[in-house]
N, C-alpha and C positions, 0 to 999 in steps of 0.2 A: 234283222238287226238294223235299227236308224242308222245314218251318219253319225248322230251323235253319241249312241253307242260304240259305235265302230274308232270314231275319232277317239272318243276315251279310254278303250282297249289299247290301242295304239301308241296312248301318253302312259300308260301303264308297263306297258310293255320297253316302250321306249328309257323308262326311267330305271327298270329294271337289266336293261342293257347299260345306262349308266353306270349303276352301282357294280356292275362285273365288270366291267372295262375299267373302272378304275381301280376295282383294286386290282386287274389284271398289269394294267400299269403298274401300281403303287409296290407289286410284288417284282414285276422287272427288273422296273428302274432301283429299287435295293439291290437287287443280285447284280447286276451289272455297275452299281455306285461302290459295293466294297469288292469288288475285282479289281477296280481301280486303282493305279501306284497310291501309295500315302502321299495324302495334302493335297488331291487330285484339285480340289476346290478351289487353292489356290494359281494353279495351272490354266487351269480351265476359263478363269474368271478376268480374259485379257482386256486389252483393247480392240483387238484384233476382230473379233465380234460384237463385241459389249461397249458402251459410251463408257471413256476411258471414267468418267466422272462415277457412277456404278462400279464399277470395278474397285476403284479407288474406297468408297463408301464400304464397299463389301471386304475388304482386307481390314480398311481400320475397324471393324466392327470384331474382326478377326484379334486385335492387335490390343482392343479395349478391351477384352476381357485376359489376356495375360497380362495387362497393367494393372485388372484391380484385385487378382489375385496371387500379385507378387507379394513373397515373405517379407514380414518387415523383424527387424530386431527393436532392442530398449537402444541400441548405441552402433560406433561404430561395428563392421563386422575384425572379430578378437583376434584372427591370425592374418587378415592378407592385410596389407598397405600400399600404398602408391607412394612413388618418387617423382614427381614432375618435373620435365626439362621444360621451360616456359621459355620467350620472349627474349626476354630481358636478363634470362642465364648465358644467351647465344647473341647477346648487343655488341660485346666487345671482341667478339671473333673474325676475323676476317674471312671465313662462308657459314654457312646455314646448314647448308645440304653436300654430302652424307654432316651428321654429326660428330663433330669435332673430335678423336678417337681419345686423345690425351684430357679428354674432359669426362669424358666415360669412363677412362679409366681410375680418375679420383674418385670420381661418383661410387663406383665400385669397390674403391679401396676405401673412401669414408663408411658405406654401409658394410664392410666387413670388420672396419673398428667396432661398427656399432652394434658389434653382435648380432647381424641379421642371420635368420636360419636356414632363408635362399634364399638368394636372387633373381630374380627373372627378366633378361634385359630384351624388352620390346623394342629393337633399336633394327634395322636391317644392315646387317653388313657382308655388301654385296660388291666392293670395288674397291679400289687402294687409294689411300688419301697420302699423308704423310711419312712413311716408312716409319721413321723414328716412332711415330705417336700410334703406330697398326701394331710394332712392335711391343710397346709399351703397356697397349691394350692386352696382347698376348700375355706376355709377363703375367700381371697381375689377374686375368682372369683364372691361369693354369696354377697361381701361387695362392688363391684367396682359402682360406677354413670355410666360409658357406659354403654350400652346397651352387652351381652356377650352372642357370639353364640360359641358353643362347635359342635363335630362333633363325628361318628362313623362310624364303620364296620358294614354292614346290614348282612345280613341273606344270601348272594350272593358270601360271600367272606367266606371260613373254618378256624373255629378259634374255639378252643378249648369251652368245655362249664363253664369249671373256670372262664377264659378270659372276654367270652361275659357275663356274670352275672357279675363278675367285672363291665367290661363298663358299663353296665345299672345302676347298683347302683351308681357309680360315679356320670354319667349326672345326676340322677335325684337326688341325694346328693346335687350336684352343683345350681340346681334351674334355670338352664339357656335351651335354647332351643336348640337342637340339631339336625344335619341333615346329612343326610349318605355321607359320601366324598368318594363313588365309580364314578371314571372315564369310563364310555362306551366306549371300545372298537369295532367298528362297522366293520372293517375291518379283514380279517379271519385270527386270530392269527398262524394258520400254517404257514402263509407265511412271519411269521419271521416279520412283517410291521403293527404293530399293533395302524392305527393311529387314533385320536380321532378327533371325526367329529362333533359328538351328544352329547346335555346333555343329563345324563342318567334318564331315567324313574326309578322311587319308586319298590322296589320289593313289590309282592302281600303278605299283611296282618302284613307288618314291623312295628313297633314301630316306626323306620324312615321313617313319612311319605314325607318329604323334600329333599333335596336336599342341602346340606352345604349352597353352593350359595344361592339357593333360600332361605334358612332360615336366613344368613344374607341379603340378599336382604331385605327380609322382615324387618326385626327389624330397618333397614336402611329407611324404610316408603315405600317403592314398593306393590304394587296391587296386582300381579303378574307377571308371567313370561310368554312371550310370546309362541301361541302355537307351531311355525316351533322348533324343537329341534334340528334345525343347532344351530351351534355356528358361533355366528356371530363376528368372530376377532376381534383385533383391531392391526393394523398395526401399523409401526415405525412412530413418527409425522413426517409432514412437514419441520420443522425446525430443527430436528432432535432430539437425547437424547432419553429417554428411555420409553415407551409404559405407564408406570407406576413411579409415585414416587416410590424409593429403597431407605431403612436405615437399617443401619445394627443392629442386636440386642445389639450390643459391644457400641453404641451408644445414645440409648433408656437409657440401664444400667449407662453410664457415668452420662444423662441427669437427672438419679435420685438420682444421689451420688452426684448432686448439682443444687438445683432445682432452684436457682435464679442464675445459671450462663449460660457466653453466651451459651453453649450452647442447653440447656434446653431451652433457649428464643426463640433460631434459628429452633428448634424442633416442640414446640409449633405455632410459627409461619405456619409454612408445615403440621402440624398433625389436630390441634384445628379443629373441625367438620368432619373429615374426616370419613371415613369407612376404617378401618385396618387390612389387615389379613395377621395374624403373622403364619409362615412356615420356615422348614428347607429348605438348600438350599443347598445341596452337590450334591458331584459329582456321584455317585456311589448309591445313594439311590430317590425314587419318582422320577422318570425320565418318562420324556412320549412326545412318538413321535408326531409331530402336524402341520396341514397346515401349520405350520408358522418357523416349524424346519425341512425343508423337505431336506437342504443341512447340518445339525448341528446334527453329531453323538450323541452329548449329550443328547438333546432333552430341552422338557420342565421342569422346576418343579413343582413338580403335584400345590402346590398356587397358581403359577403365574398361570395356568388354570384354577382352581377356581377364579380367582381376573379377567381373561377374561369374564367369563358366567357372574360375578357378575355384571362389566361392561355394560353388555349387559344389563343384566335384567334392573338398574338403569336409562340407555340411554332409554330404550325403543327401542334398533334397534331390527331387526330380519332379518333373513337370508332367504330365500324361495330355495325350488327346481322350476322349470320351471311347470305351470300352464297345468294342463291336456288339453285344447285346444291347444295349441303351442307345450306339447309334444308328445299329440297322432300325428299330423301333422306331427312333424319331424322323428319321429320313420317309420309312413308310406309311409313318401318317401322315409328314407335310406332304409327300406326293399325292397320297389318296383324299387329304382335303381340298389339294388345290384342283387335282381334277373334278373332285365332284362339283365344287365351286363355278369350273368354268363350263361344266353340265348342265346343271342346270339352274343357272343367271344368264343361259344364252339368250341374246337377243336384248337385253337388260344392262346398258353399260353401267349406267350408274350404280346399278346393285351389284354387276361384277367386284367395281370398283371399292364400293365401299367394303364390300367382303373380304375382297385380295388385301384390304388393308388391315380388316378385323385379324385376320387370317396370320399376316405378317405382326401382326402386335401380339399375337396370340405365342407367334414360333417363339417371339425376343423375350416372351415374359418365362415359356418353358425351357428356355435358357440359359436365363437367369436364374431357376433354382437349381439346377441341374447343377453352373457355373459354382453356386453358392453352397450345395451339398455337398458335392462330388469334388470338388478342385480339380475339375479337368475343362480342357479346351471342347468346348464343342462347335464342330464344323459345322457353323452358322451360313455360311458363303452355299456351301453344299445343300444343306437344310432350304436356306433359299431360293437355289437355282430347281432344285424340284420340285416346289411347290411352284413356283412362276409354270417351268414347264408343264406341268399336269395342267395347270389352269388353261393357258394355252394349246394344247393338244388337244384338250375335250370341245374347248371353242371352234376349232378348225375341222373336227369330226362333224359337231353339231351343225357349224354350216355346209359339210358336204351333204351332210342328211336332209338338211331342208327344214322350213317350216312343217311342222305338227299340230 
């Protein structure tokens, strides 16, 4: 047999070790990717390793496909509403912070004129301001006909132990039900990009065992809440205007300083049977970044996030990630193309390169129907980071091996 026989048998050979090595990979790394906790992708994909800038890229890609198939309605959505504390409600107060208790309690007692069907007051009251006015709050919260869900700081967030005996004593002073209005975080706060994806699970052994949302959901007549713990958006309508009915609480207050004028009438019209949850809304405080504020430095206010989960829970929609059959499948062929890719293009940067890219446009376009058939999330970040790795892993064999 020549050399040049021999050499050829050997590239034969060799390539045939290829294709079994990587699907011997591509079958692994599946088994080992869905033993992984849920959202590993997101976990995994820090800065810690990874140039924060990557990481960054691979979540919003994450983040862009629950934005484009967030529900949209023709109009506002029919039962939740929002009550805005703004600004210039809290100009002529003499503090800010906590919020003024006796201005809550109007607030409260105007939207139970207005025939609200709950309440739901995003406010934290966790400390004593003015006796008369904590009092006063009581009063009317314990005396209103809505239905009145109150909310707390669980066991998850450090707060003093004054504070938290405080808040326990209040709620259950108050006689209304209450549920922890902690926001999940699921995205690795090192990286500066803290966005919320998930409603949050109950810490273990809390006195809160709810969820704000889900506690007014409940008192609002809901079953419960669906199990995928995406949040399932709701986009801008169709027609345009704004995701949710918005009234300002400067408004509410007028409507109860004249309860048979127009505009108490105009109020009651918009509110009567509604679900209300009344929230500050500044600039500078409860801000939180969100699939839906991914170009808006402000962010959301923490409410209007609550008044989305609540939405959801109410609608009955749910969000899903991509179905373990379709994602074991797509996972095991971005592994097995990336390894074969960096098989055999060894030696060839620029046709690594240009493949890894074909390859990568190739994952975003089967994504995209997937995204567009399916209306589920698919773990792109994941999808990504195995094909990268297959790529590199056959590279790093092929140089142990040597030229051929």
């Amino acid at each position: 047999m020549t050399s040049a026989e021999t050499a050829a048998r050997l590239r034969v050979l060799l390539a045939r070790a290829g294709v079994t090595l990587a699907v011997l990979f591509a079958g692994l790394a599946t088994v080992v990717v869905e033993r992984l906790p849920g959202h590993f992708e997101i976990r995994m994909l820090t800065p810690a390793w990874m140039p924060q800038q990557i990481a960054r890229l691979v979540e919003f890609a994450n983040d862009v496909q629950v934005a484009l198939i967030a529900d949209r309605g023709r109009g506002e959505h029919e039962v939740v509403a929002l009550v805005l504390i703004r600004e210039h409600t809290l100009g002529d107060l003499p503090y800010l912070s906590p919020i003024d208790r006796g201005l809550l309690a109007r607030i409260v007692e105007g939207l139970d004129a207005l025939d609200a069907r709950v309440i739901g007051l995003d406010i934290v009251l966790d400390q004593p301001t003015e006796p008369a006015k904590d009092e006063r709050l009581l009063l009317v919260l314990s005396g209103a006909r809505a239905a009145i869900v109150l909310g707390g700081i669980d066991e998850r967030v450090a707060l003093g132990e004054r504070r938290r005996r405080w808040q326990s004593g209040f709620l259950e002073r108050s006689g209304r039900p209450a549920g922890y209005f902690n926001l999940r975080y699921d995205a690795q706060e090192a990286s500066g990009n803290p966005i919320i994806r998930y409603r949050a699970g109950a810490a273990p052994g809390s006195a809160l065992a709810r969820s704000f949302a889900e506690t007014v959901a409940e008192a609002a007549g809901a079953s419960g809440a669906p199990g995928s713990r995406r949040i399932a958006w709701l986009g801008a309508p169709y027609e345009g205007g704004e995701t949710f009915l918005r009234i300002e609480a400067d408004a509410v207050l007028a409507a109860a300083d004249d309860p048979q004028g127009v505009l108490a009438r105009a109020l009651r019209a918009q509110l009567a049977g509604k679900v209300v949850l009344v929230g500050a809304d500044l600039p500078d405080r409860d801000r939180h970044p969100t699939p839906l504020t991914l170009f808006e430095e402000a962010g959301m206010a923490g409410v209007e996030v609550h008044a989305h989960i609540l939405a959801q829970i109410l609608d009955g929609r749910r969000l899903d990630d991509l179905g373990p059959p379709w994602r074991a499948s797509l996972m095991a062929g971005s592994a097995l193309a990336g390894f074969l890719i960096g098989w055999f293009a060894h030696g060839r940067r620029w046709l690594v390169t240009a493949l890894a890219s074909l390859g990568l446009a190739a994952l975003a376009g089967v994504t995209g129907v997937l995204l567009w058939q399916m209306r589920a999330i698919v773990p792109i970040a994941g999808v990504a980071a195995l094909f990268l790795s297959g790529l590199v892993a056959a590279r790093l064999i092929r140089r142990a091996v040597g030229p051929i």
